[in-house]
C-alpha positions as CSV (number, residue, x, y, z in Angstrom):
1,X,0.0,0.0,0.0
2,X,2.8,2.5,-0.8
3,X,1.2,4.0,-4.0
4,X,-2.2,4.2,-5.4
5,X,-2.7,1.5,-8.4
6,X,-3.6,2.2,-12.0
7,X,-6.4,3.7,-12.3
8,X,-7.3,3.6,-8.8
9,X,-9.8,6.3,-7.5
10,X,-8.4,8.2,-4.9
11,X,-9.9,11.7,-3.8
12,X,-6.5,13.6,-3.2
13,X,-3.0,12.8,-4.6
14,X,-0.6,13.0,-2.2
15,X,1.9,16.0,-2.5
16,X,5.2,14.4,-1.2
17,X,8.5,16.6,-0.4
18,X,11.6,15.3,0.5
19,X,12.0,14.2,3.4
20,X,14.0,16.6,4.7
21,X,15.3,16.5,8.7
22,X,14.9,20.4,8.8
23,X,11.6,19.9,8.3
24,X,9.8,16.4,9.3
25,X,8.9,14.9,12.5
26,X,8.7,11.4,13.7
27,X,5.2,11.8,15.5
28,X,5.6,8.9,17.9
29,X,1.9,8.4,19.2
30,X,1.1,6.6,22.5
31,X,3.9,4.1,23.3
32,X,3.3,4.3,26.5
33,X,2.4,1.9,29.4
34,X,-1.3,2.2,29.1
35,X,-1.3,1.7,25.5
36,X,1.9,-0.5,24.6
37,X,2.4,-2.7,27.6
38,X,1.1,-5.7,28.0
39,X,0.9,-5.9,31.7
40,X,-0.2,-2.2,31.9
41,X,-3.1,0.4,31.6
42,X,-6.0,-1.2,28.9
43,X,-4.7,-4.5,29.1
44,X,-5.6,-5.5,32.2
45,X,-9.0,-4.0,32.3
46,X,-10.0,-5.6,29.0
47,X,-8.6,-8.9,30.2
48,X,-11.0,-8.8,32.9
49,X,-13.8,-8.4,30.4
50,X,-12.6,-11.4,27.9
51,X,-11.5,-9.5,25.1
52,X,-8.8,-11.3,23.1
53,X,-6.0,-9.0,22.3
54,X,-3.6,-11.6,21.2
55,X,-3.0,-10.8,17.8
56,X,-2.7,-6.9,19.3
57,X,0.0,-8.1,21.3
58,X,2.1,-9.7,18.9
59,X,2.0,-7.1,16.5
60,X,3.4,-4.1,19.4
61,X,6.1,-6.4,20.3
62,X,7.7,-7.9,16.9
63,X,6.9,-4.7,15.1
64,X,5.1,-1.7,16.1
65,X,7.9,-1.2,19.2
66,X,11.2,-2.1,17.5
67,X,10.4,0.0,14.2
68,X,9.4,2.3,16.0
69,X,12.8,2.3,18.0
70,X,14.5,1.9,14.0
71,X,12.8,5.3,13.3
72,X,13.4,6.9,16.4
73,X,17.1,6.4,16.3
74,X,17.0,7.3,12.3
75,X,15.6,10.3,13.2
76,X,18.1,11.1,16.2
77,X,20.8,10.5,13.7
78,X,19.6,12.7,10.8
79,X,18.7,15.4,13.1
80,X,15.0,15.3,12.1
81,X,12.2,16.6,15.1
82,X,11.0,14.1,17.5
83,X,7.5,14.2,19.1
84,X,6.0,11.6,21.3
85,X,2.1,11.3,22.3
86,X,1.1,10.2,25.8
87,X,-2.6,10.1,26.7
88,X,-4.7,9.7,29.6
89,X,-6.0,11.8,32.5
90,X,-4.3,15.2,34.3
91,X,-7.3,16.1,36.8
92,X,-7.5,13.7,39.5
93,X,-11.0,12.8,38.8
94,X,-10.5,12.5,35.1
95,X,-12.4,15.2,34.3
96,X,-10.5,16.3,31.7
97,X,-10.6,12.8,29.9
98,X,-12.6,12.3,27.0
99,X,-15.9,11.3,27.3
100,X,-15.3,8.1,25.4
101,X,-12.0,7.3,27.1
102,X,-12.3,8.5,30.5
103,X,-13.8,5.2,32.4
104,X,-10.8,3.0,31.0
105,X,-8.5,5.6,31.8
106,X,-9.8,5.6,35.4
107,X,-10.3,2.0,36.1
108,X,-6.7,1.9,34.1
109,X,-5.3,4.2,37.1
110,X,-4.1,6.0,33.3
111,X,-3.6,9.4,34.8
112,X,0.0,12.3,34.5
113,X,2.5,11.3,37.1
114,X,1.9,7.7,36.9
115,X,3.8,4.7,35.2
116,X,0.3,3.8,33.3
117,X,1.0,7.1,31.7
118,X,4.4,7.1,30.4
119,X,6.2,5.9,27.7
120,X,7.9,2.8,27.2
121,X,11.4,2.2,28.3
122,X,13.0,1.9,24.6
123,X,11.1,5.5,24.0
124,X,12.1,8.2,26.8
125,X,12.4,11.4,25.4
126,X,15.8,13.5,25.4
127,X,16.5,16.4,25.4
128,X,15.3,18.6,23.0
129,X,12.7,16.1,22.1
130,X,9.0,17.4,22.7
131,X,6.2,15.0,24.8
132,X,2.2,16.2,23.7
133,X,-0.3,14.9,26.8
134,X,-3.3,14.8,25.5
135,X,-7.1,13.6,26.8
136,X,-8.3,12.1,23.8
137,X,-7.0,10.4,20.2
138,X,-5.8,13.0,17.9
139,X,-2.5,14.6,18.7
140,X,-3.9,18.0,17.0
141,X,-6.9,18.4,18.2
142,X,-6.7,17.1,22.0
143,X,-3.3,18.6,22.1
144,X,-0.9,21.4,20.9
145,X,0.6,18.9,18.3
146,X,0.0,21.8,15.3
147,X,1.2,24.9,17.3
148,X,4.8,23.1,18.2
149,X,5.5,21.7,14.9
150,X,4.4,25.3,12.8
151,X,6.7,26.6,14.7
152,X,9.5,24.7,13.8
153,X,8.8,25.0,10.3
154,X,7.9,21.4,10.3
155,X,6.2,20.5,6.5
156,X,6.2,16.5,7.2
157,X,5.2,14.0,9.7
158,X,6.1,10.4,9.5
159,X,3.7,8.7,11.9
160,X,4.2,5.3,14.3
161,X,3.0,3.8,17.3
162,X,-0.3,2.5,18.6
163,X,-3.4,2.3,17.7
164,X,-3.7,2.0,13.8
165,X,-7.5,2.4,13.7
166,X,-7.6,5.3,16.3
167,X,-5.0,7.8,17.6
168,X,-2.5,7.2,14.6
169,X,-5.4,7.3,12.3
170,X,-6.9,10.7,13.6
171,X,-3.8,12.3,14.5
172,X,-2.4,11.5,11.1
173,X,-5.4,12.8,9.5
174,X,-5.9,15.7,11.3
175,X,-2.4,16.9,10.5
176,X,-3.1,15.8,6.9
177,X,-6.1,18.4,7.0
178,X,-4.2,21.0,8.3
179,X,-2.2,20.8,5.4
180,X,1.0,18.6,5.8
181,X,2.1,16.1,4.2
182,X,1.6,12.9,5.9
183,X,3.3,9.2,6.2
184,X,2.2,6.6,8.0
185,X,4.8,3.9,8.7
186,X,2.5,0.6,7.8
187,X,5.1,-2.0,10.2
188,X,5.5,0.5,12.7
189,X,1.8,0.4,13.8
190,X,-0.1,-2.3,15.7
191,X,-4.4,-2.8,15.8
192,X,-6.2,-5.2,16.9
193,X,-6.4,-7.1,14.0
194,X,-5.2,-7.2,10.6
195,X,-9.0,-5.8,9.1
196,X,-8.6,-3.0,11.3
197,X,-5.3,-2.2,10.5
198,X,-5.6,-2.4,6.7
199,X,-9.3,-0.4,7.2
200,X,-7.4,2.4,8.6
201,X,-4.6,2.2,6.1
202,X,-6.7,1.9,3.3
203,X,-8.3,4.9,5.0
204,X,-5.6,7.0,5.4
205,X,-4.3,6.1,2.0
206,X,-7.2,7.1,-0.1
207,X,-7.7,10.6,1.6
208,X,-4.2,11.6,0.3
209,X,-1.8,10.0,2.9
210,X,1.3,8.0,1.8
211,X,1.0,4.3,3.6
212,X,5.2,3.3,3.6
213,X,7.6,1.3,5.7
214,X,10.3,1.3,8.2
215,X,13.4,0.4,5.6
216,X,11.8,3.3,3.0
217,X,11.8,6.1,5.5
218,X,15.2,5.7,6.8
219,X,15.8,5.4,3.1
220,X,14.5,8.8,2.3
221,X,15.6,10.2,5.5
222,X,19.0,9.3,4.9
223,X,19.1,10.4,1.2
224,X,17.1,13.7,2.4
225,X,20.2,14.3,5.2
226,X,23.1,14.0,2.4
227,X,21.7,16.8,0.5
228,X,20.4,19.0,3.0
């Protein structure tokens, strides 16, 4: 899914710069403990009510967590921005939670200050590296995700981390309708299940988003970085 097919119907084609480190982002969205961790946050509390997240699982661990640690350390290298995503509650009571999310953040204990809510251990910021908290899925519009990178001069966002079908989908097309250009790494992502994950891919895809992988983007990065 890394181009559109002949004579595929697709309502926007994608604009795509290079991918220069001066301006693109790695957007690495919710690898935290509530999200990524299975011994953490949501997977505890959806154990309890027999939901299967086997396949969920598998995918964070053989894929969506080490390419996303390929890109992150690509991206240290070249120079490029760095932006990670935590979610999950900041008022004691959750009040500030989403609507939709703010039960399984609470019985999840998913709330700033706790290990629930931070990032994985192969993903803690440095410095000079920017962390968006946010209450909800999208990065832009639960969180300051637009101000920060506009005013870098960012143009690009290369997207990972968890889930396909929800806050990497919304986050990536948010940013996409604010007007960047938008990649979504395809084996640095993890849903529930394989129809999810190509749903929101296919999604993504057709509204103008390029769907790529790991190797391609430090392929372009790197290329991108000798020339800039």
């Amino acid at each position: 899914m890394t181009g559109p097919e002949k004579g595929e119907f697709r309502a926007v084609v994608p604009h795509q710069r290079d991918m220069d480190p001066r301006t693109t982002a790695l957007i690495v969205v919710d690898l935290t403990r509530f999200d990524a961790h299975p011994e953490h946050g949501f997977a505890g509390v959806l154990a309890e009510e027999g939901t299967d997240l086997s396949y969920y699982w598998d995918r964070v661990e053989a894929l969506a967590v080490p390419n996303s640690a390929r890109l992150l350390e690509g991206f240290r290298v070249a120079g490029g921005r760095v932006v990670f995503t935590r979610v999950g509650g900041q008022f004691e009571d959750y009040g500030d939670s989403l609507v939709h999310l703010r039960d399984l953040h609470r019985r999840s204990g998913t709330l700033r200050g706790t290990e629930e809510f931070d990032l994985r251990d192969e993903f803690v910021p440095r410095l000079g590296e920017a962390v968006v908290d946010k209450p909800g899925s999208s990065a832009f519009t639960t969180g300051n995700l637009d101000v920060l990178l506009r005013n870098a001069g960012v143009r690009t966002l290369v997207c990972c981390g968890v889930v396909t079908n929800a806050c990497v989908l919304l986050t990536a097309l948010a940013g996409w309708d604010l007007g960047y250009d938008v990649r979504i790494v395809d084996d640095a992502c993890a849903s529930d299940s394989q129809e999810m994950h190509d749903a929101a891919l296919s999604v993504a895809h057709w509204l103008g988003c390029v769907v790529t992988d790991t190797d391609r983007v430090l392929q372009e990065l790197l290329a991108a970085s000798a020339v800039s």
